[in-house]
C-alpha positions in Angstrom: 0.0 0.0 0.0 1.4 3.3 -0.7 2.6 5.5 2.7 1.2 8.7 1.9 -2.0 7.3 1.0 -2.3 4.7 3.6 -1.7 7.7 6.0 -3.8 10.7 4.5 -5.9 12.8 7.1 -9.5 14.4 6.4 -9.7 12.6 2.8 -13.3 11.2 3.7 -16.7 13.1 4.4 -17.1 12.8 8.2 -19.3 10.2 10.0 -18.2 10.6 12.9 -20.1 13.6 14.3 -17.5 15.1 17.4 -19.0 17.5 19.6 -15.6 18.8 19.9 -12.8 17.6 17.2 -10.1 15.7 19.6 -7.1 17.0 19.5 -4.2 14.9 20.4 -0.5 16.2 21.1 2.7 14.0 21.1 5.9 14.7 21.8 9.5 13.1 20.7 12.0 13.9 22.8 15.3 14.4 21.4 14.0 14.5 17.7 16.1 17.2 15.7 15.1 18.6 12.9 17.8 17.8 10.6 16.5 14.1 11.7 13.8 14.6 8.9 15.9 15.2 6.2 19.0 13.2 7.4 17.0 10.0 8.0 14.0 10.5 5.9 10.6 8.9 8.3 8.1 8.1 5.8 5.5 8.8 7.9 6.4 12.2 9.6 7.6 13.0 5.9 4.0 12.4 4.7 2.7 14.3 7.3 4.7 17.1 6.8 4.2 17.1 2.6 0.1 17.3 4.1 -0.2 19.6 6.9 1.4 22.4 8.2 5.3 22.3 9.5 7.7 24.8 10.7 11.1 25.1 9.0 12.1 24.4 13.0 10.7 24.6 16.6 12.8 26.6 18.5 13.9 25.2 21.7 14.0 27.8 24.9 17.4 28.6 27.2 18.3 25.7 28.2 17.6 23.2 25.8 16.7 20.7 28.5 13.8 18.2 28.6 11.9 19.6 31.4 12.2 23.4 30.5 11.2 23.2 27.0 8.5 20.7 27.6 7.1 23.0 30.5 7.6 26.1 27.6 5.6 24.2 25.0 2.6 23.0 27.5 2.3 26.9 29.3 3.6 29.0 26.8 5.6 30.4 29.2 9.3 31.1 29.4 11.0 29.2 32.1 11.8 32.0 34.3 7.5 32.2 34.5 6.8 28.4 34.4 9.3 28.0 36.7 11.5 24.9 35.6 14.5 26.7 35.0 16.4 23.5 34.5 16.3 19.7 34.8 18.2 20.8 37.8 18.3 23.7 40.0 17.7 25.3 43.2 14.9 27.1 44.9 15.5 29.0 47.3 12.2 29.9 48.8 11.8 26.0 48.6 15.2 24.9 50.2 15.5 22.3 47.8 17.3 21.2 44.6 14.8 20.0 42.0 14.2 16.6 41.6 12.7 15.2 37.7 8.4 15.6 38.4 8.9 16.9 42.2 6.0 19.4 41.0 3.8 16.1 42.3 4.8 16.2 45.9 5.1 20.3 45.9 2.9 22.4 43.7 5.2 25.0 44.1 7.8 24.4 42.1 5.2 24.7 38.9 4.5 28.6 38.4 2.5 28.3 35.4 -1.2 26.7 34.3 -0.2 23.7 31.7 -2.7 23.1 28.4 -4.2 20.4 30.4 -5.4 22.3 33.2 -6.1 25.4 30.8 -8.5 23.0 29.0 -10.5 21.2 31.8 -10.9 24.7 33.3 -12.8 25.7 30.4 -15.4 22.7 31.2 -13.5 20.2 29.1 -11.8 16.6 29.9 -8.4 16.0 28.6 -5.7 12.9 29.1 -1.9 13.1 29.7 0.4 9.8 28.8 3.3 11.1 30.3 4.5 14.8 30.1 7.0 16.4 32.3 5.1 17.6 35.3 1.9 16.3 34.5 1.4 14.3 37.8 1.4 18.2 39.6 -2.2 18.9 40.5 -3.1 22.8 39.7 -5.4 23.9 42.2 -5.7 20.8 43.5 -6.8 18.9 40.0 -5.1 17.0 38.1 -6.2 16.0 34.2 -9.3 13.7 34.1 -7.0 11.1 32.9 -3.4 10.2 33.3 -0.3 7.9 33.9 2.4 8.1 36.5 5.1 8.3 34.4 7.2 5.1 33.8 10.1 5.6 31.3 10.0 1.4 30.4 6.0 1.7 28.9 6.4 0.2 25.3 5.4 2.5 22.8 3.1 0.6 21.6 0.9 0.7 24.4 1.2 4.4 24.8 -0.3 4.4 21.3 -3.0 2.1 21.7 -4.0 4.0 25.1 -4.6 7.6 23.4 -7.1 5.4 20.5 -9.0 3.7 23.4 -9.3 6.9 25.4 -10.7 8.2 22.0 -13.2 5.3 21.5 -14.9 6.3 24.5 -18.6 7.8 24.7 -18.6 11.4 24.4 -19.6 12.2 28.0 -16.6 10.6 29.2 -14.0 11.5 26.4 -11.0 14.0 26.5 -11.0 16.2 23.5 -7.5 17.2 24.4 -4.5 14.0 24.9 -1.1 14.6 25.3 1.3 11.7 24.8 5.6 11.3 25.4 8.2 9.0 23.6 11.5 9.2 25.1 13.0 6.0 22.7 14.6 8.5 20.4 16.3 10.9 22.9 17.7 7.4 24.8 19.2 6.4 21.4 20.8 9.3 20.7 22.4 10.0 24.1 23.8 6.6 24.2 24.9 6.0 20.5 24.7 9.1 18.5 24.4 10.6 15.1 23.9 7.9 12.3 24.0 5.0 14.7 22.3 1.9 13.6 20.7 2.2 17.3 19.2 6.0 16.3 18.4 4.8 12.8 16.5 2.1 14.4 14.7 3.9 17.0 13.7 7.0 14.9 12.5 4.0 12.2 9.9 2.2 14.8 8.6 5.3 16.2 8.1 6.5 12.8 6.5 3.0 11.6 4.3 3.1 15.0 3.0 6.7 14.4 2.9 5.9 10.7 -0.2 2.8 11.6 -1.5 5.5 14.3 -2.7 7.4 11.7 -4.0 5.3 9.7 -5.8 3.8 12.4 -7.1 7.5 13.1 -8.3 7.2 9.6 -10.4 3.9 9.4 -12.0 4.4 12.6 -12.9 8.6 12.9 -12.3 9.0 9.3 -8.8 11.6 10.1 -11.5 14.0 12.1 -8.7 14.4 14.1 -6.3 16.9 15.0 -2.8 15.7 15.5 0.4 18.2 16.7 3.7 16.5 16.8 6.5 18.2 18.5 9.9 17.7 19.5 11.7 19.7 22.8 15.6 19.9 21.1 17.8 18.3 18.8 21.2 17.0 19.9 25.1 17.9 19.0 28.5 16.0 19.5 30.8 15.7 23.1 34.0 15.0 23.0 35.7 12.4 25.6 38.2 14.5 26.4 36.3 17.5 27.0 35.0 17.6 30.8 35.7 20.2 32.6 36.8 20.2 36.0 35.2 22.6 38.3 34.9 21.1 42.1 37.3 22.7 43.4 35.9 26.4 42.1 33.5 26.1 44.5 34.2 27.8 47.8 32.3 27.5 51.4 29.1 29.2 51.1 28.2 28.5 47.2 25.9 25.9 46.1 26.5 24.8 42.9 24.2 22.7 40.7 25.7 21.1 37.3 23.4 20.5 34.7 26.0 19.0 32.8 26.1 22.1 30.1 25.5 24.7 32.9 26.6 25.4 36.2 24.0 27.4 38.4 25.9 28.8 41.3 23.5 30.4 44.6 24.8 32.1 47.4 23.9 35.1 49.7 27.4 35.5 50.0 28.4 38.1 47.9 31.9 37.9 48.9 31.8 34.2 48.8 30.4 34.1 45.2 33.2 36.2 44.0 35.7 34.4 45.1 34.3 31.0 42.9 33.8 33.6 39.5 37.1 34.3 40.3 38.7 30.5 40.4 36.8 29.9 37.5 38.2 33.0 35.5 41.8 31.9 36.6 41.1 28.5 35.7 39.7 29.8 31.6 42.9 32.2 31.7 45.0 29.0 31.8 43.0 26.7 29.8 44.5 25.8 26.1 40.9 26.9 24.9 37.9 28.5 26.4 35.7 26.0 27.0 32.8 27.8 29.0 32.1 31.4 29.5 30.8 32.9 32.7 27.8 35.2 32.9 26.6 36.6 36.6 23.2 38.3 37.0 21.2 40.4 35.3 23.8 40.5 33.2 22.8 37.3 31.3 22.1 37.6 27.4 18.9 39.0 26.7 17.3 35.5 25.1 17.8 33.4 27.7 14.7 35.6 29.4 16.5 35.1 33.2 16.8 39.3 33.6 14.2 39.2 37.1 15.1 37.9 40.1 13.5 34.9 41.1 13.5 32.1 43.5 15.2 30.0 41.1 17.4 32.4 38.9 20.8 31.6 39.3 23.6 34.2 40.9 26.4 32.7 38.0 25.4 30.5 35.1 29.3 28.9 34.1 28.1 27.7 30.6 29.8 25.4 29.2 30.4 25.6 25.3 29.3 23.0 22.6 31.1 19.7 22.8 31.9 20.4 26.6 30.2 19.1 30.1 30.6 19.6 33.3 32.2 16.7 35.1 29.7 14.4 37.1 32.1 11.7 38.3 31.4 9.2 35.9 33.9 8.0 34.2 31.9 6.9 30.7 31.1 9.8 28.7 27.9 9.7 26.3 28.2 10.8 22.2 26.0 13.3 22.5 24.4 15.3 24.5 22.3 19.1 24.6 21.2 21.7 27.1 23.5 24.8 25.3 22.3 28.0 24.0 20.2 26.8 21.6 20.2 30.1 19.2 23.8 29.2 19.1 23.2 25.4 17.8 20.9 24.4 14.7 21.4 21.0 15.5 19.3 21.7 19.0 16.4 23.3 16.4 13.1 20.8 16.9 10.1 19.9 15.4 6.3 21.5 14.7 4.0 19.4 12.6 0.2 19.6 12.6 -2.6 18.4 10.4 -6.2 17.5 10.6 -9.3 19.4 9.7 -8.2 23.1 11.8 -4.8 22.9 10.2 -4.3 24.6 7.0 -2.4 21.8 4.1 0.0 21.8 2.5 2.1 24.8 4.5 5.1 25.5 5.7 5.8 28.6 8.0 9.0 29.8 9.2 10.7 29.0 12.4 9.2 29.7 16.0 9.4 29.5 19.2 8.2 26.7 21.5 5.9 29.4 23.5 3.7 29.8 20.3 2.9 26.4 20.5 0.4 26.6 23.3 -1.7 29.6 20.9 -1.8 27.5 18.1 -4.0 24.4 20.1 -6.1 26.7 22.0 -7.2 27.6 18.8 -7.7 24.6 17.6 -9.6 23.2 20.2 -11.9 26.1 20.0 -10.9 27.3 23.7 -11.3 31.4 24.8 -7.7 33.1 24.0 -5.4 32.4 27.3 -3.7 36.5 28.2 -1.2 35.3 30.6 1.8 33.6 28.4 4.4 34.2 26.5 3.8 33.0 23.3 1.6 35.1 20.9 -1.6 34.4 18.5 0.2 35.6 15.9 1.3 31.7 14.1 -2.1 30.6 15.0 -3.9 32.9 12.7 -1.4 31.7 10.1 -1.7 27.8 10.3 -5.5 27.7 12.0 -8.1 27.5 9.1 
């Protein structure tokens, strides 16, 4: 049978009669844009030749799992959702954040996500795993939802969203979020053009490939469908980990990141006296391999100019192909978390189609705030003020 038409959304007159069109977003982590080119997925090539794409998705400072993914479900900037790292301190809190700690203190989540948005506005909606998405938001979670467990096949995740979608309309969410981590593990442990990559990106691709078509037989494509990625990935070097323990002085808390050190201290004296070991230490390096910014004098795009609870004193960022040591002695191919506006390979990926989606349309590249605009639209929900991210793609790619 031939891909694209085995796979082709909104090519039959409707029978199936939604109240509210489902929409259903899903989220590769660690899928780079160059991936479509460079590898070539039938599947998500069909769907972008059908639908609307962006040449990228823009990943927010710092391209981390949890900050981006927070960025694309609030359309918030990290400094206003929150998650300023995978790792970082709070000092309001007391405590270094921990992967999902939002579920055991609300507090650490400063920003509404889609889900919550969505049920507020009298809807249901479903989370298979998301960053954050066991947090409950006034004390509510989404009507449906997984703990997350990193070992659920893919498959199942799959064949989850399609039941959820089955059900009767008094109980079914019209908004389903869904995570895949299999292609961000492959390319951490293997790399670029690694049979192991190849072969991930190849049974996702396969899997979302029947997805669709399975969309198509049973609702006849009167389905939305957004798929997004949080970053791309670039090259480390074995021999380039940078030793920095010893920097730190009494009095400064350091938290490495692994392509950022955030250093805290009320010390101002104290602080000083780490920049300074680390400016000694760069003077007598054969290269610069990481560059030292102190607040507010951060650049502009990484959007960490106000103080917070969680802004860092010093970011030490460490430059492409570089980490921070972490006392392991194996070092993976490759890696991200750097500036992204500095690294196209960290650029990600914004594909949509279904019945709101304009065909057949590309638009240029955006950031990961404007993602949260383009499905309120689509759903049909009231405009949300409070974010980051503008209306102003929406009204481009919404029909």
């Amino acid at each position: 049978m031939n891909l694209k038409a085995s796979i082709l959304f909104g090519c039959f007159i409707s029978s199936v009669g939604w109240a509210k069109t489902p929409l259903i977003l899903l989220s590769i982590d660690g899928f780079a844009q160059h991936y479509i080119e460079q590898y070539k997925p039938k599947a998500l090539t069909s769907l972008i030749q059908q639908g609307t794409s962006a040449k990228a998705l823009l990943p927010v400072y710092p391209s981390k799992t949890f900050p981006n993914h927070l960025s694309i479900i609030t359309g918030r900037y990290p400094i206003n959702h929150g998650i300023v790292h995978n790792s970082f301190f709070h000092r309001d809190i007391g405590k270094t954040y921990k992967l999902g700690a939002g579920k055991n203190d609300v507090r650490w989540l400063t920003a509404d996500p889609l889900w919550h948005i969505n049920e507020m506005q009298g809807n249901k909606s479903a989370v298979y795993f998301w960053p954050e998405s066991e947090t409950a938001i006034d004390n509510k979670t989404a009507s449906y939802y997984y703990p997350y467990d990193h070992f659920t096949p893919n498959e199942n995740r799959f064949e989850q969203i399609l039941a959820w979608l089955r059900l009767p309309e008094s109980e079914r969410p019209n908004f389903i979020v869904g995570y895949f981590a299999s292609v961000d593990d492959a390319g951490h442990e293997f790399g670029a053009n690694s049979p192991e990559l190849i072969n991930a990106i190849s049974k996702l691709d396969i899997l979302i490939g029947n997805f669709v078509e399975k969309i198509n037989q049973e609702f006849n494509g009167e389905v939305n469908l957004v798929i997004v990625s949080d970053h791309g990935m670039t090259k480390i070097y074995q021999d380039h980990v940078i030793k920095w323990q010893e920097n730190i002085v009494d009095g400064v808390k350091a938290i490495n990141g692994s392509t950022q050190l955030y250093l805290y201290s009320d010390n101002d004296k104290k602080l000083q006296q780490s920049v300074k070991l680390f400016k000694n230490n760069q003077t007598q390096a054969e290269e610069q391999n990481y560059r030292i910014y102190q607040y507010p004098n951060f650049p502009a795009h990484w959007r960490l100019s106000r103080k917070t609870a969680t802004v860092p004193d010093v970011i030490i960022e460490a430059l492409p192909s570089y980490i921070f040591d972490n006392g392991k002695t194996s070092i993976k191919p490759e890696t991200h978390g750097y500036d992204p506006k500095l690294q196209a390979e960290l650029n990600a990926i914004f594909i949509a189609i279904g019945p709101a989606f304009r065909k057949n349309m590309q638009v240029e590249a955006f950031e990961n705030v404007n993602v949260l605009p383009i499905i309120t639209r689509a759903l049909g929900l009231k405009d949300v003020d409070n974010i980051d991210g503008t209306y102003q793609i929406a009204e481009l790619v919404i029909k």
